[in-house]
C-alpha positions in Angstrom: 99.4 94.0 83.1 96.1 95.5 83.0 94.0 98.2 80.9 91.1 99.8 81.5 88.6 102.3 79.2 87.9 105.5 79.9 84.3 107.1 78.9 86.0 108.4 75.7 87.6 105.0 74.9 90.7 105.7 75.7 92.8 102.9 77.0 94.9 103.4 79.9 97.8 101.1 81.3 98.4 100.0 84.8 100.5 97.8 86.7 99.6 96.6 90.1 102.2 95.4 92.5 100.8 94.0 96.1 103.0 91.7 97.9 100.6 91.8 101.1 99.8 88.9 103.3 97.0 87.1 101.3 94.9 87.1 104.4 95.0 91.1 104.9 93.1 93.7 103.2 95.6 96.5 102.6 95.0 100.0 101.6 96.0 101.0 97.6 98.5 103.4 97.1 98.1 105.2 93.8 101.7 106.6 92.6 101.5 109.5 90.5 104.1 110.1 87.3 105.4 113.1 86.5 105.4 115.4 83.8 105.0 113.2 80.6 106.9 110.1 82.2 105.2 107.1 82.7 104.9 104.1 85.5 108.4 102.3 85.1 110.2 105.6 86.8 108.3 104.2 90.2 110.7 100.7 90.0 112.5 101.1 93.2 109.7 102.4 95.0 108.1 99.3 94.7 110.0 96.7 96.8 109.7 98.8 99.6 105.8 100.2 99.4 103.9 96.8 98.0 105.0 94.4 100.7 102.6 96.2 102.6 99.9 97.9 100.2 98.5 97.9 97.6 100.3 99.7 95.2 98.6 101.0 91.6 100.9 102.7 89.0 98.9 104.2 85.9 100.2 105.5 82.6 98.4 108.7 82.3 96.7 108.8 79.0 99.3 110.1 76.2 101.9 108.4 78.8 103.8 104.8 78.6 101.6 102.2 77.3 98.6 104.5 77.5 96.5 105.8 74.3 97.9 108.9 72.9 94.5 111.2 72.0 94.3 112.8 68.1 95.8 116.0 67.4 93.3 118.9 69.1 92.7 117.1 72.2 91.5 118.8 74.7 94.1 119.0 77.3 93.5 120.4 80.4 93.9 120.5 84.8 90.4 119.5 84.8 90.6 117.0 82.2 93.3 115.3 84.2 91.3 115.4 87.4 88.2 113.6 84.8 90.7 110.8 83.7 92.2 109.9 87.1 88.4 109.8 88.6 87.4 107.7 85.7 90.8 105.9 86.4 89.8 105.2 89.6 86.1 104.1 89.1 87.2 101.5 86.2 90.0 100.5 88.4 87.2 99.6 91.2 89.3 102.2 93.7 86.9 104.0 96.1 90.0 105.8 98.1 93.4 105.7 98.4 96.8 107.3 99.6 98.3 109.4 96.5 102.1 109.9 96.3 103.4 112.0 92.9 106.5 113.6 92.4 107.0 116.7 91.0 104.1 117.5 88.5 102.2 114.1 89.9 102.1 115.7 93.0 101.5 119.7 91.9 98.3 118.4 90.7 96.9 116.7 94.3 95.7 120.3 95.8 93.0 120.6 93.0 92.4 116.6 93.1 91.4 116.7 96.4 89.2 119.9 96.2 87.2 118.5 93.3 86.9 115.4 94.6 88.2 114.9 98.0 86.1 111.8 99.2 88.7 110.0 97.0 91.9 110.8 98.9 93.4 109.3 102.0 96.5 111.2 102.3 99.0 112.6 100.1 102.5 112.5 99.5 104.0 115.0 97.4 108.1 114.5 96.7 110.0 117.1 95.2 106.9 119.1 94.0 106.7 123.2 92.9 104.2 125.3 93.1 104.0 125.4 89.6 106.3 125.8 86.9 107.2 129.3 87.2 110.2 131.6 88.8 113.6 129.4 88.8 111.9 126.7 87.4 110.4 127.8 84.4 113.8 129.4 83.5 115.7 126.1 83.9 112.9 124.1 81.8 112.9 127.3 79.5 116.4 126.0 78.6 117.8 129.4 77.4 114.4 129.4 74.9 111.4 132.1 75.7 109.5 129.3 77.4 109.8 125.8 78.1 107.2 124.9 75.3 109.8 126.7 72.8 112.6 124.6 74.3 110.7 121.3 73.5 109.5 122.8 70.1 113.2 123.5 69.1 115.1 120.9 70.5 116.8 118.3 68.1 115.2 115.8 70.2 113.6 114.9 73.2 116.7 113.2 74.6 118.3 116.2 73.9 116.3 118.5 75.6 116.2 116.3 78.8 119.9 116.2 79.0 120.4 119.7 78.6 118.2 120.5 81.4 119.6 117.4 83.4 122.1 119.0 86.0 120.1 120.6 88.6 117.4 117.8 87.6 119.9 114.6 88.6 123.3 115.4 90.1 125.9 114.0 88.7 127.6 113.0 91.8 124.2 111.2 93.3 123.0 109.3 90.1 125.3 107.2 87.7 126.0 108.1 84.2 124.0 104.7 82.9 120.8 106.0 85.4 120.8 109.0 84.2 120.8 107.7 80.5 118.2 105.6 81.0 116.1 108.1 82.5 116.6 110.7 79.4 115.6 107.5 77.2 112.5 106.1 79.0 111.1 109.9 79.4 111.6 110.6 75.4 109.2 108.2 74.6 106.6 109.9 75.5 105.5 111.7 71.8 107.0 115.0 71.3 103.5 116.6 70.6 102.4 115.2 74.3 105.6 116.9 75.9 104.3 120.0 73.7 100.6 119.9 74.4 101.1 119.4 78.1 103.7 122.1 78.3 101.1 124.2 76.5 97.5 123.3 78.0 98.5 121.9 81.4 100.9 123.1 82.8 100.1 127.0 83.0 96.8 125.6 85.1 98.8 124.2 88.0 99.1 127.0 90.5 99.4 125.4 94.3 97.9 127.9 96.4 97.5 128.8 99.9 93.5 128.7 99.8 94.2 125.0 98.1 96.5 123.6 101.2 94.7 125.1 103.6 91.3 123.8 102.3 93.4 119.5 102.6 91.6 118.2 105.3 93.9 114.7 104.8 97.5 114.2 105.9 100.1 115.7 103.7 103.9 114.3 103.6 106.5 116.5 101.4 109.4 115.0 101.0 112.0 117.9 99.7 115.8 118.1 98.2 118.0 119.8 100.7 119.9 121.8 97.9 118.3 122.2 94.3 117.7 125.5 92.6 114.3 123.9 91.0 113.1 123.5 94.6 114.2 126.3 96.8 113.2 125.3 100.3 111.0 128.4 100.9 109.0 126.8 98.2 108.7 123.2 100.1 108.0 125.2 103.5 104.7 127.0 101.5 103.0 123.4 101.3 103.2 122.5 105.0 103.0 125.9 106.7 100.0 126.4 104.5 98.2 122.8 105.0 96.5 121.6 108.2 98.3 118.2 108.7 101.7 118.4 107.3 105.1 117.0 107.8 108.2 118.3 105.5 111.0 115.2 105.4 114.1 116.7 103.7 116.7 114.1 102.0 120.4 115.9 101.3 120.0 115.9 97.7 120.5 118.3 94.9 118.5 116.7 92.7 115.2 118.7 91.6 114.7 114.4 90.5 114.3 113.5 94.2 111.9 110.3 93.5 114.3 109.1 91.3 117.9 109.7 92.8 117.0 109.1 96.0 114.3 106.6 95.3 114.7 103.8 98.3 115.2 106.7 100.7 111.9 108.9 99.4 109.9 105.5 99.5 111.1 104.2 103.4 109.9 107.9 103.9 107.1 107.2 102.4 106.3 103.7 103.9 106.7 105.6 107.7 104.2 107.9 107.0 101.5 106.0 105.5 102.1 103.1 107.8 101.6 105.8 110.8 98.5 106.8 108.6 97.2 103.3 108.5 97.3 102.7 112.2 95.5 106.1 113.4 92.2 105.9 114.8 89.6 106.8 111.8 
């Protein structure tokens, strides 16, 4: 699999999956990790999306198989924006379709209005506004913030399973999923978890003026019954943006990309294949 540089150096991972015809020319579809998780948590998506695009997973840089910057890096929203452009541009991807779930698709509004000649459509599964109100008290994890939860926690693993429930149900995701999950996220570095809890995440604000200013077709794809998601909060992003569909999946996982996975994807597939085939 594939790396490419960044204008700092840094080297960032990427797998490419496209099991097109060989004779077609098929759109890319760039699918966006979530907080501190990596490309691998996309697996099941896969089958389903690449038989028909193309489909581009990066490792976001401190991510997966990604470089991990030195201590006093620079985090920041627009820093993210600056390493997915320069993604894009090393990648050789003029525009695509974006799908992220939960943070990777928080971010998309403020993609698209710095650089929206990059973006075909979006596709945002299971996505807040930010990470404030019921969700900053379940990733707060009984601490004074969620950075003090990560800080204090015996481990990674353990924080992730102590926030787990509303995250993955119990009675929609299997006891060995949902171990595997805890395990692949914790190897991101602990002082990544930290620095993006710290630096990052407090810029992410979805607002009204940001949805209503998309000018490309948005798909949210939200659980029917999680306290991280109410639905009020799902509703905001497509009352608020100009082409907008809300798909909701009977889930109570907050996790909704990766409990319901084959269901969020043929979702998925629909929409961007109706994308595909309109005029323009």
């Amino acid at each position: 699999m594939p790396y490419v540089s960044l204008p700092d150096g840094a080297k960032i991972f990427y797998r490419v999956d496209d099991f097109t015809d060989p004779w077609s020319e098929p759109d890319t579809v760039v699918m966006m990790h979530g907080y501190c998780r990596n490309s691998r948590f996309w697996f099941a998506w896969i089958p389903i999306l690449a038989r028909h695009f193309r489909v581009v997973r990066p490792d976001l840089r401190g991510c997966g198989k990604s470089d991990i910057p030195a201590p006093g890096f620079a985090w920041s929203l627009a820093q993210y924006h600056d390493d997915l452009i320069a993604f894009l541009d090393a990648a050789k991807i003029e525009r695509a379709h974006f799908v992220g779930e939960s943070m990777g698709g928080m971010v998309m509004p403020y993609i698209y209005s710095r650089s929206p000649q990059r973006v075909r459509s979006i596709v945002a599964c299971s996505s807040n506004l930010g990470v404030k109100g019921v969700m900053a008290k379940e990733m707060a994890a009984g601490a004074a913030s969620m950075t003090d939860a990560i800080v204090s926690a015996p481990s990674l693993e353990h924080y992730i399973r102590k926030t787990e429930a509303s995250r993955l149900a119990a009675d929609e995701v299997s006891g060995a999923a949902r171990t595997w999950y805890a395990q692949e996220w914790a190897r991101t570095a602990r002082r990544v978890w930290h620095e993006w809890s710290a630096m990052i995440v407090p810029q992410i604000e979805v607002t009204a003026e940001l949805l209503a200013n998309l000018l490309v077709p948005l798909l949210f794809i939200a659980p029917s019954r999680t306290v991280k998601l109410p639905l009020e909060e799902a509703r905001f992003w497509t009352d608020h943006a100009p082409d907008a569909r809300l798909d909701i999946v009977d889930s109570a996982s907050q996790g909704l990309a990766f409990a319901k996975a084959e269901e969020c994807a043929r979702l998925t597939l629909r929409f961007l294949l109706e994308r595909q085939r309109a005029p323009g």
